[in-house]
C-alpha positions as CSV (number, residue, x, y, z in Angstrom):
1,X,19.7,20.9,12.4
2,X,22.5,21.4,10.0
3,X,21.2,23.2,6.9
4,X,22.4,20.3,4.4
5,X,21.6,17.9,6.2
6,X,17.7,19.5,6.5
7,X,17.4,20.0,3.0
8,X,18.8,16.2,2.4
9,X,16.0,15.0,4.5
10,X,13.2,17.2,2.7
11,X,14.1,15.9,-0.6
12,X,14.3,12.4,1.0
13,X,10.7,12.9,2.3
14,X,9.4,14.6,-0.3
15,X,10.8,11.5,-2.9
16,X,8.9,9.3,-0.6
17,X,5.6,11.3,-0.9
18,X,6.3,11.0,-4.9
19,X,6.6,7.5,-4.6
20,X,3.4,7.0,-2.9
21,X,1.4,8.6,-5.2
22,X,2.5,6.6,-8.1
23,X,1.9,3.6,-5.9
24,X,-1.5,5.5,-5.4
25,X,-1.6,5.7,-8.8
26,X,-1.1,2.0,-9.7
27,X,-3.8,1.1,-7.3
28,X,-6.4,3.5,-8.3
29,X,-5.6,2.0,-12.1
30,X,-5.7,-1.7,-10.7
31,X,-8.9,-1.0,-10.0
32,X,-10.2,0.5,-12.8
33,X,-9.5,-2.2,-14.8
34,X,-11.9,-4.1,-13.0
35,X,-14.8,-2.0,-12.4
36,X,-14.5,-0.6,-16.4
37,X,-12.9,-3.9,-17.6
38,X,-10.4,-1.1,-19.2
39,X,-7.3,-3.7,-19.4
40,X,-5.3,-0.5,-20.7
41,X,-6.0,0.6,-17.2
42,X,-3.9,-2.3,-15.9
43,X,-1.4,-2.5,-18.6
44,X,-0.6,1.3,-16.8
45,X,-0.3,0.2,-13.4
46,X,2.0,-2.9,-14.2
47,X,4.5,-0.7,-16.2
48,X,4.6,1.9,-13.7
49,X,5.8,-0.6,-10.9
50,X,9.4,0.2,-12.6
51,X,9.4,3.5,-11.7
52,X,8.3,2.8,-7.9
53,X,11.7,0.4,-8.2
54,X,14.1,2.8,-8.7
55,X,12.4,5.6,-6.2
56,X,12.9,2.8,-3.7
57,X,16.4,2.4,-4.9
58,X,17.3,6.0,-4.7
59,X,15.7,6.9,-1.0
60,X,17.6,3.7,0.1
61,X,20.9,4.8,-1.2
62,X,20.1,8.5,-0.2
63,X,19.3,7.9,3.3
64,X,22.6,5.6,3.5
65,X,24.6,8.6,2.0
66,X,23.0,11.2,4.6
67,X,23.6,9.1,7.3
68,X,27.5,8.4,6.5
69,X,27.8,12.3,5.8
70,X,26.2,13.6,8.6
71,X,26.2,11.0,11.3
72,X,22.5,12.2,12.4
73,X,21.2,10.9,15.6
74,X,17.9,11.6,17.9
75,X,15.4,12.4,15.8
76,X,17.1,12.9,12.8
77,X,18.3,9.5,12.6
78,X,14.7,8.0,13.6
79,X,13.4,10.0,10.5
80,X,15.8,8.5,7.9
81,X,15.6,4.8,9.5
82,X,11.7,5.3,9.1
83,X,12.4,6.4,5.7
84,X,14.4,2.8,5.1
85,X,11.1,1.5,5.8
86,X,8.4,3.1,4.4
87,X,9.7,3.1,1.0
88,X,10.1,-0.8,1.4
89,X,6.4,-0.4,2.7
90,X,5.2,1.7,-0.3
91,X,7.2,-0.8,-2.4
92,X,5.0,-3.7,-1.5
93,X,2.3,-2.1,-2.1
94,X,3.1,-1.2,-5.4
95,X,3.3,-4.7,-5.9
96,X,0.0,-5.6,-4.8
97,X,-1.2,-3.2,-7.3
98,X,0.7,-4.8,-9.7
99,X,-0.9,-8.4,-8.5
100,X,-4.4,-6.9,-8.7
101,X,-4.2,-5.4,-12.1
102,X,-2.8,-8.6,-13.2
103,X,-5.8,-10.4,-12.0
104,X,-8.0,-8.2,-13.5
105,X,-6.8,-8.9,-16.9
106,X,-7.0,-12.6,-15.9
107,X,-9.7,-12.6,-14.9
108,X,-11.5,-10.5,-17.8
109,X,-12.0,-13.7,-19.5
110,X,-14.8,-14.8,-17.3
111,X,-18.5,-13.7,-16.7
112,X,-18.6,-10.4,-15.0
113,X,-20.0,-10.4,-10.9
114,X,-21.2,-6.7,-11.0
115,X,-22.0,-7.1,-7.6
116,X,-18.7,-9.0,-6.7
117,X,-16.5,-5.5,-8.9
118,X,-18.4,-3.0,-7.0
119,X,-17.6,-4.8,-3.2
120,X,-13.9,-4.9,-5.1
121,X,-13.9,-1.4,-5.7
122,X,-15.7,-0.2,-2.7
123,X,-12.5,-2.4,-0.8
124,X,-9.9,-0.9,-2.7
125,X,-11.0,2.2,-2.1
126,X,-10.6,2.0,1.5
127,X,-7.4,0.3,1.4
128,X,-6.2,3.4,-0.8
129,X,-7.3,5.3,2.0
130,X,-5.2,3.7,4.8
131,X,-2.0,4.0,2.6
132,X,-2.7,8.0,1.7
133,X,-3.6,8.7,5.4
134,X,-0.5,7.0,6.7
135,X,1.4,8.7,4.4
136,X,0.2,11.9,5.1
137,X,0.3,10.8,9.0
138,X,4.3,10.9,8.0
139,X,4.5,13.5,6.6
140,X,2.9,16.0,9.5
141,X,4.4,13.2,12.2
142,X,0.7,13.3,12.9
143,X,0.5,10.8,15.8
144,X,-3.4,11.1,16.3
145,X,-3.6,10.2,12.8
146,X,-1.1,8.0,12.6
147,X,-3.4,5.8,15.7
148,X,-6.0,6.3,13.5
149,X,-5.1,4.5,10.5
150,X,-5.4,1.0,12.2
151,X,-9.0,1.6,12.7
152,X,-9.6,2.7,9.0
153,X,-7.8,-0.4,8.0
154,X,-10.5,-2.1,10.0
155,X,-13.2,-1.7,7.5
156,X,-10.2,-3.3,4.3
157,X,-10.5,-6.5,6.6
158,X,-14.2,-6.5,7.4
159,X,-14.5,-6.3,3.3
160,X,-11.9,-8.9,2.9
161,X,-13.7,-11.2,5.3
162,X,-16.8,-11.2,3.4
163,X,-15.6,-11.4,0.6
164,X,-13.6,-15.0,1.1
165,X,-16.8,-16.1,2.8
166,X,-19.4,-15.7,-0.2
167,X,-16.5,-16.8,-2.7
168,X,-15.9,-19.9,-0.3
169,X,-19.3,-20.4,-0.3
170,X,-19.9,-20.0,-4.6
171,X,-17.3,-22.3,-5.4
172,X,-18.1,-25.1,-2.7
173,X,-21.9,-25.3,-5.1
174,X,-20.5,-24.6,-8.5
175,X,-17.9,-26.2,-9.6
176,X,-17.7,-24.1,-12.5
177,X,-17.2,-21.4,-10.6
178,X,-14.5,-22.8,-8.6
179,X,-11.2,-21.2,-10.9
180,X,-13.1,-17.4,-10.7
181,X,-14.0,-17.7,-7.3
182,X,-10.3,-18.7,-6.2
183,X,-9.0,-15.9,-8.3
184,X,-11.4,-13.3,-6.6
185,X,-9.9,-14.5,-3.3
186,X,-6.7,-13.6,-4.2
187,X,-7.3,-10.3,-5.4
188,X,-9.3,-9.5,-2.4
189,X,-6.5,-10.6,-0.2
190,X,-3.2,-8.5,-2.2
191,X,-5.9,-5.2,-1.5
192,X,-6.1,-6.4,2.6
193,X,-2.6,-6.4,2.5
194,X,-1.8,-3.2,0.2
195,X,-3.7,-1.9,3.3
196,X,-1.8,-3.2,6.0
197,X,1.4,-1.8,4.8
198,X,-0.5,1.4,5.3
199,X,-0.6,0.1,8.6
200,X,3.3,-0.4,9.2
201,X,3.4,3.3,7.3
202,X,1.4,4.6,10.6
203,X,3.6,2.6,13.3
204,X,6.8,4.1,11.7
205,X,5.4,7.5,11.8
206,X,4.9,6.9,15.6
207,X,8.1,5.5,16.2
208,X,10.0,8.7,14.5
209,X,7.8,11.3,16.1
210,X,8.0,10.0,19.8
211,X,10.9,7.2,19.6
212,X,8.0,4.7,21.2
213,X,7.3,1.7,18.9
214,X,4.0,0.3,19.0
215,X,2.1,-2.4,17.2
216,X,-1.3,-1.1,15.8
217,X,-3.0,-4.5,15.1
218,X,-0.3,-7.7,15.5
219,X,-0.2,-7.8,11.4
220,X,1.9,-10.5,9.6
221,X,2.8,-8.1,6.6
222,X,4.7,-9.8,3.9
């Protein structure tokens, strides 16, 4: 490999490892401000989502400048398309930290379910751990890992399922709980799908290491 156009690529990767960990970041504060009620938690993740913008911004324009210089191809070309996408990956999921912390603060209004924050946190955590193992699956081209992020992502939906079911089931009985309960539901559903980007992070990472693309789980990520 051309030495510029090696250490173009590192910086490009290691921008999009930065990125992720803000979007880390935002989540692990999202999240916070629901199991602490600490809306100065929240009010961090929102304004941090600006910052995830323009590193977005950047890697696109970077990779689209390395490519036009160097004319990569092979794998160096399957690198910096999978860079394309996993910064629009991470991107989404910074906003669905962004949707959750917003909820919380919404939310903070109402009676606290400490049964309902901790199943929240418990799902959040595990949908944190999809994204950082996909990302770290990238960033080795770990394949094995990489096949094993789907099944992590697993447990996010099995959370996310019970979670709609008892909410479904509160606000059929009480009508007063009907506004909370549809709230919860959305927040439980912007943390299944923070996760599944994670998921798309892990199929990129196997397209770039072995040029095969796969589908880890038939996902409808938006």
């Amino acid at each position: 490999m051309d030495r510029d156009l090696e250490l173009q690529i590192q910086q490009l990767c290691e921008g999009l490892q930065a990125m992720g960990a803000r979007a880390d970041g935002m989540l692990t504060n999202a999240l916070r401000a629901f199991t602490d009620r600490d809306l100065s938690a929240a009010e961090s993740a929102i304004a941090a989502d600006a910052d995830v913008d323009r590193a977005n911004e950047q890697i696109q324009h970077g990779v689209l400048a390395v490519v036009a210089l160097h004319g990569p191809v092979g794998h160096d070309l399957r690198l910096l398309t999978g860079l394309i996408h996993i910064s629009l990956h991470v991107e989404r999921m910074a906003d669905y930290a962004v949707n959750t912390a917003r909820a919380a603060v919404a939310v903070s209004e109402f009676p606290w379910d400490l049964d309902l924050t901790e199943q929240i946190g418990e799902m959040g955590a595990e949908a944190a751990n999809v994204a950082r193992q996909a990302l770290r699956a990238f960033r080795d081209e770990d394949v094995t890992l990489a096949h094993q992020v789907a099944e992590l992502d697993d447990s996010v939906d099995r959370y996310d399922q019970g979670i709609f079911q008892r909410l479904v089931r509160l606000g059929a009985s009480d009508d007063a709980q009907l506004d909370w309960a549809s709230r919860m539901i959305r927040v439980s559903r912007h943390l299944e799908r923070y996760a599944d980007h994670g998921v798309d992070i892990a199929e990129q990472t196997i397209f770039v290491a072995t040029g095969e693309s796969v589908d880890l789980g038939g996902r409808d990520v938006d």
